[in-house]
C-alpha positions in Angstrom: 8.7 -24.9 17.0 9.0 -24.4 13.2 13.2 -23.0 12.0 12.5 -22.1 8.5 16.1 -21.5 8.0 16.5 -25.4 8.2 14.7 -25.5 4.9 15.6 -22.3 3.8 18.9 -22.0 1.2 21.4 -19.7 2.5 20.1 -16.2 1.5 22.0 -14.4 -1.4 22.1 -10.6 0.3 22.8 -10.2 4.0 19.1 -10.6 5.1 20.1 -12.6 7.3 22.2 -10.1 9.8 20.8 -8.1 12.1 19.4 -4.8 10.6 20.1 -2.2 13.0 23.1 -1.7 11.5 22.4 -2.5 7.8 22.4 0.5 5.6 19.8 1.1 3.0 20.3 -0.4 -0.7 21.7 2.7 -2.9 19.3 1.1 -5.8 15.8 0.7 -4.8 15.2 -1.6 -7.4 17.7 -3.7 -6.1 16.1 -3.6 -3.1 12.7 -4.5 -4.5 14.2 -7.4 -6.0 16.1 -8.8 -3.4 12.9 -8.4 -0.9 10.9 -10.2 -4.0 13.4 -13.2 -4.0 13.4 -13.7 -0.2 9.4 -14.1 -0.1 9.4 -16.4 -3.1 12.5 -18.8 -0.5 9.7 -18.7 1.8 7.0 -19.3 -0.6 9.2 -22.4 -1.9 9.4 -23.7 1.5 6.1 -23.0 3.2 3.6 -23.1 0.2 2.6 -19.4 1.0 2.1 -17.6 -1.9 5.1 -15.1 -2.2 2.4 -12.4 -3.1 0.7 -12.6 0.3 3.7 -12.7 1.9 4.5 -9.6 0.0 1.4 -7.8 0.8 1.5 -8.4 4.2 4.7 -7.0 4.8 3.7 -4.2 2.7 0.7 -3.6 4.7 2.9 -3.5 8.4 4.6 -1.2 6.2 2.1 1.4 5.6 0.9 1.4 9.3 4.0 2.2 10.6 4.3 5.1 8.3 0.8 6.0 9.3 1.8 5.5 12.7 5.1 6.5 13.2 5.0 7.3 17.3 3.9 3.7 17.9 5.7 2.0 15.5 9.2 2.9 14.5 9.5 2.4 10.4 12.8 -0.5 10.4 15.3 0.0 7.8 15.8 -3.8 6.3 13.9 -5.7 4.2 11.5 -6.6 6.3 8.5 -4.1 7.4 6.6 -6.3 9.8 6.3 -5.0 13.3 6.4 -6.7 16.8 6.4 -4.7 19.5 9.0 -6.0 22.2 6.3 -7.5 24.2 4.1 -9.7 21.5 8.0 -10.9 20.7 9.2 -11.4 24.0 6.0 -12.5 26.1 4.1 -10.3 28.5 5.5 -12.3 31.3 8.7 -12.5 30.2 11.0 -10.4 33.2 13.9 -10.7 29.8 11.9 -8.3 27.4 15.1 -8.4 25.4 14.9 -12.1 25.3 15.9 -13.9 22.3 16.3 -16.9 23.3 13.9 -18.6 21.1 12.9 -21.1 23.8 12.2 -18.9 26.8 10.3 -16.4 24.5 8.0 -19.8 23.6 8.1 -20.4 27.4 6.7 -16.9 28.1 3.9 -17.0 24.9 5.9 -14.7 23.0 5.4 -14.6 19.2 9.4 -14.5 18.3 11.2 -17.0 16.2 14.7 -18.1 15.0 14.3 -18.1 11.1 18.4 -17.5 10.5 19.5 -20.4 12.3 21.7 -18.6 14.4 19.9 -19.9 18.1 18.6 -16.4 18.6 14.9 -15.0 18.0 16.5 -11.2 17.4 13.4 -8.4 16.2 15.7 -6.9 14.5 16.5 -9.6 12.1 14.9 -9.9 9.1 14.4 -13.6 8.7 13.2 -14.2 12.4 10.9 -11.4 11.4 9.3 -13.2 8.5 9.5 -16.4 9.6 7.6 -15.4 12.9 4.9 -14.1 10.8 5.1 -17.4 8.4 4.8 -19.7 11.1 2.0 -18.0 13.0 -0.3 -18.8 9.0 1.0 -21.7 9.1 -1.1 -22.8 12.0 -4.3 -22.2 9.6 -3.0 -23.3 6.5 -2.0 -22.4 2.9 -5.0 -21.9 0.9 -6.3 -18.1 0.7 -9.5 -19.0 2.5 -6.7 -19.8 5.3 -4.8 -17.4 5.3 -7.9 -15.1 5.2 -8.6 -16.3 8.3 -5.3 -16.2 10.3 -5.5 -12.2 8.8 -8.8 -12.2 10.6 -7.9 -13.7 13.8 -4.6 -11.4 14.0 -5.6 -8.0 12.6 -9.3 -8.2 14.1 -10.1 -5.9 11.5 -11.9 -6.7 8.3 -10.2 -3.5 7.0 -6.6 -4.9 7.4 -8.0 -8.2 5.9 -9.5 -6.6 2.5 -6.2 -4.2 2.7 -3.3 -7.4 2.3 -5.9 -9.1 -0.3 -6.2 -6.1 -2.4 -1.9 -5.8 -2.1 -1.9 -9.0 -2.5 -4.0 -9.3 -6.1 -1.5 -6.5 -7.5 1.4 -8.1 -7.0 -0.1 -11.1 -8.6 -1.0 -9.3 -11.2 2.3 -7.4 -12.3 4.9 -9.9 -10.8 7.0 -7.6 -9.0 7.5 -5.1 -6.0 8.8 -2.1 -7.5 5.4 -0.3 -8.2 5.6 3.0 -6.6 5.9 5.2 -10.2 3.4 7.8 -10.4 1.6 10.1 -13.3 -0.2 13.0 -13.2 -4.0 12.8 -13.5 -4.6 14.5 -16.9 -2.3 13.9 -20.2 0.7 16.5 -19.5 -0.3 17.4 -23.2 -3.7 18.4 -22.2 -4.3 22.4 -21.5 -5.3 22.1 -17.8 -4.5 24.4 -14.7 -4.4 24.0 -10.9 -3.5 25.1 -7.5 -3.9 24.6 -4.2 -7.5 24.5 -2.5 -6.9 22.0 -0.3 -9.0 22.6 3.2 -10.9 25.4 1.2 -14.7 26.1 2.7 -17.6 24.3 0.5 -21.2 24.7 1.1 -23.0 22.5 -1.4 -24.4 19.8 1.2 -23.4 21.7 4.4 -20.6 23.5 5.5 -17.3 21.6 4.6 -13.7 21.6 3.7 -12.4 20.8 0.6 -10.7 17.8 0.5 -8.7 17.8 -2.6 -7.5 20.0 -5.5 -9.8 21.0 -8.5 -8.0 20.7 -11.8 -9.6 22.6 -14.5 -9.9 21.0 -18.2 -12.2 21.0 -21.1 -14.7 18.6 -20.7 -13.9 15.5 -22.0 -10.2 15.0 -21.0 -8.8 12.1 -20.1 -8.8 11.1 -16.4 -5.7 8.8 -15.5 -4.8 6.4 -13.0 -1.9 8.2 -11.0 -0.9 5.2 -9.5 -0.1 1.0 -9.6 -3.7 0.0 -7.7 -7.4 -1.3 -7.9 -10.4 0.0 -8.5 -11.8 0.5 -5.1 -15.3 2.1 -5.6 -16.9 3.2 -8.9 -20.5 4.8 -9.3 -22.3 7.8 -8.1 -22.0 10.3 -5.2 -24.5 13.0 -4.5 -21.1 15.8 -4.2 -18.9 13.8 -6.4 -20.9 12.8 -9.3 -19.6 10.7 -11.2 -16.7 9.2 -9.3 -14.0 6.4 -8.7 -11.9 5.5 -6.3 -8.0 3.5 -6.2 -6.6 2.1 -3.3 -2.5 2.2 -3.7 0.3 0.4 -2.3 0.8 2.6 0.1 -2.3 2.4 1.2 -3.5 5.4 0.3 -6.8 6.3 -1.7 -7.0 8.3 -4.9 -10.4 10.1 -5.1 -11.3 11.0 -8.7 -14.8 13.2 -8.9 -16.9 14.9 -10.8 -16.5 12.5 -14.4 -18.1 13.0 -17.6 -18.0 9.2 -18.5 -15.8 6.2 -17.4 -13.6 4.4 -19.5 -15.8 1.4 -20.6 -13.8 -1.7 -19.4 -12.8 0.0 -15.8 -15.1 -1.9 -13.1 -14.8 -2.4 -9.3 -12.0 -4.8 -8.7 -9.5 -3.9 -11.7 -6.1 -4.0 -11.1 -4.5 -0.6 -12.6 -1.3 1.1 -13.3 -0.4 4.7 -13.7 -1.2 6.7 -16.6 -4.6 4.3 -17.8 -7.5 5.9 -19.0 -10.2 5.7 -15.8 -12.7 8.3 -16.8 -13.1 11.5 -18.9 -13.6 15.6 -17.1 -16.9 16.7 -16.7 -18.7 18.7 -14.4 -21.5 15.9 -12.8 -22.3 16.1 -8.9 -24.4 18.3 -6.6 -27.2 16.1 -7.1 -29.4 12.9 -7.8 -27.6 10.6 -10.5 -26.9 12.3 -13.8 -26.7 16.2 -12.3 -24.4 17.7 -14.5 -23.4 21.3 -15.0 -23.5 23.3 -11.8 -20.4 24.2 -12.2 -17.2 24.5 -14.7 -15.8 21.5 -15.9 -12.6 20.1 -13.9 -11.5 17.5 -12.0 -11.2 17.0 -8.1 -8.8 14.6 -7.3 -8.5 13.8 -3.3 -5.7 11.4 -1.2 -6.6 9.7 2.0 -4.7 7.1 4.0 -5.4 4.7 6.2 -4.1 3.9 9.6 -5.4 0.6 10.0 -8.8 1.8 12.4 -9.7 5.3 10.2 -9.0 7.4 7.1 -8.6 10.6 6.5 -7.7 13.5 3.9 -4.6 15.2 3.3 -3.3 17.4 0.7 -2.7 16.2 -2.5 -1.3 19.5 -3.8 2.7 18.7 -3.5 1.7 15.2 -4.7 0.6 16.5 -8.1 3.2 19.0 -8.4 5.9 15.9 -7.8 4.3 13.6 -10.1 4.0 16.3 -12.7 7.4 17.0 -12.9 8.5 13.5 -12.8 6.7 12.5 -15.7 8.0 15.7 -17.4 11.4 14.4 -16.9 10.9 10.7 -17.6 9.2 12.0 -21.3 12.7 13.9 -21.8 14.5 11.1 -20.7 12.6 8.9 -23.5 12.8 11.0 -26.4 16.3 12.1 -25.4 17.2 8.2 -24.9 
């Protein structure tokens, strides 16, 4: 049995108490950065890149909040989930074992990663280091770790989910990425409301699964979010289209484009506010249909529990992010 913690320096923070009782940080940034600095100890120790242990936590993260009846969203630093059986052992008659040999004896997944002779779920370095030594058994290299994703998601889904996570922390260094912008340039003349679950017939009967913001053809189209390019090409009702797949694992549906921004391909890593496309009017059709119908914008949200997606309103969302980029530009020019 692998104890981290031997290797491990005595954490900074008190990650290393049990979390039932830990309140929240006041500052999420602090938070961010003191969840950033315990993957890179474990990185340092178990040559797992700190961003994949990042994205994997991240991921357990989103499927708890998209299944909250199942899986209780914890309150530490930590968001991966055991339920008390994978920790425990099926055949454990002690399902709130945590003695860390029994639970081995019984086949449970629980580990001591604090040191302190007890495998507790609640704690957040017996959390990580359960998950860290369970890749370990396949190795360090991303084809590796690919595969121990494989073997304990059994879903290629989950698997393309932590690599996409995983390539945007890479790519900006950090874990505080959950700022947002609106979708057009707050300068631009534009107007919107709610349509969400409105009927549509183009295609067969349908809801609508987004809101339609109107602007002259031509606007810029912005990335509302820190993500990747998921999907970018043509759709018989969306024209003209791309897709982003957040953090939170949720994706941002941008139809009906004019024109993409020239360097924006499949695979980019984005933030919010960058130019992905221009409004236009194409869809309804074979490639290159334009002009059915005014020129505007639908922009859509899905997420992802793990096994299916689905649509939800992104009406509230845009009115949010509109007014918090309102207030961070009178923040700036007043700073």
């Amino acid at each position: 049995m692998l104890f981290l913690s031997l290797a491990l320096p005595a954490p900074s923070s008190a990650s290393a108490e049990p979390q039932a009782d830990k309140k929240a940080s006041p500052d999420p940034r602090a938070l961010f950065e003191e969840r950033k600095q315990l993957f890179e100890e474990f990185d340092q120790v178990t040559g797992i890149p700190w961003n994949y242990l990042a994205a994997i936590d991240q991921y357990e993260r989103t499927l708890s909040i998209a299944n909250p009846k199942k899986r209780p969203l914890r309150s530490g630093l930590i968001g991966i989930y055991y339920t008390q059986t994978e920790w425990s052992g099926i055949a454990n008659p002690e399902q709130e074992d945590t003695n860390p040999y029994s639970i081995a004896l019984f086949g449970g997944k629980g580990k001591d990663g604090s040191g302190d002779g007890l495998a507790d779920r609640l704690n957040d370095l017996d959390l990580l280091s359960t998950m860290t030594s369970y890749l370990l058994t396949y190795g360090t290299s991303e084809d590796e770790i690919k595969r121990a994703l494989w073997e304990y998601y059994r879903n290629t889904r989950s698997v393309e989910r932590i690599q996409q996570f995983a390539s945007i922390y890479a790519t900006f260094g950090r874990l505080d990425l959950h700022e947002h912008a609106f979708p057009l340039p707050l300068s631009s003349n534009y107007a919107y409301r709610g349509t969400w679950g409105a009927s549509r017939g183009w295609g067969g009967h349908r809801i609508h699964e987004g809101s339609d913001i109107f602007a002259s053809h031509g606007v810029p189209v912005r990335s509302t979010c820190y993500g990747i390019v998921e999907i970018k090409g043509w759709n018989p009702y969306g024209g003209w289209r791309v897709g982003l797949r957040d953090l939170n694992n949720v994706y941002h549906y941008y139809a009906h484009l004019s024109g993409y921004e020239k360097n924006i391909k499949q695979g980019d890593i984005v933030k919010p506010g960058q130019i992905l496309g221009w409004v236009g009017s194409s869809g309804y059709g074979k490639p290159g249909t334009q002009g059915k119908f005014p020129p505007h914008l639908h922009y859509g949200l899905y997420r992802d529990n793990g096994q299916r997606e689905w649509s939800f309103d992104p009406f509230p969302y845009l009115k949010k992010w509109e007014r918090e980029e309102r207030l961070r530009g009178k923040q700036k020019t007043n700073g």
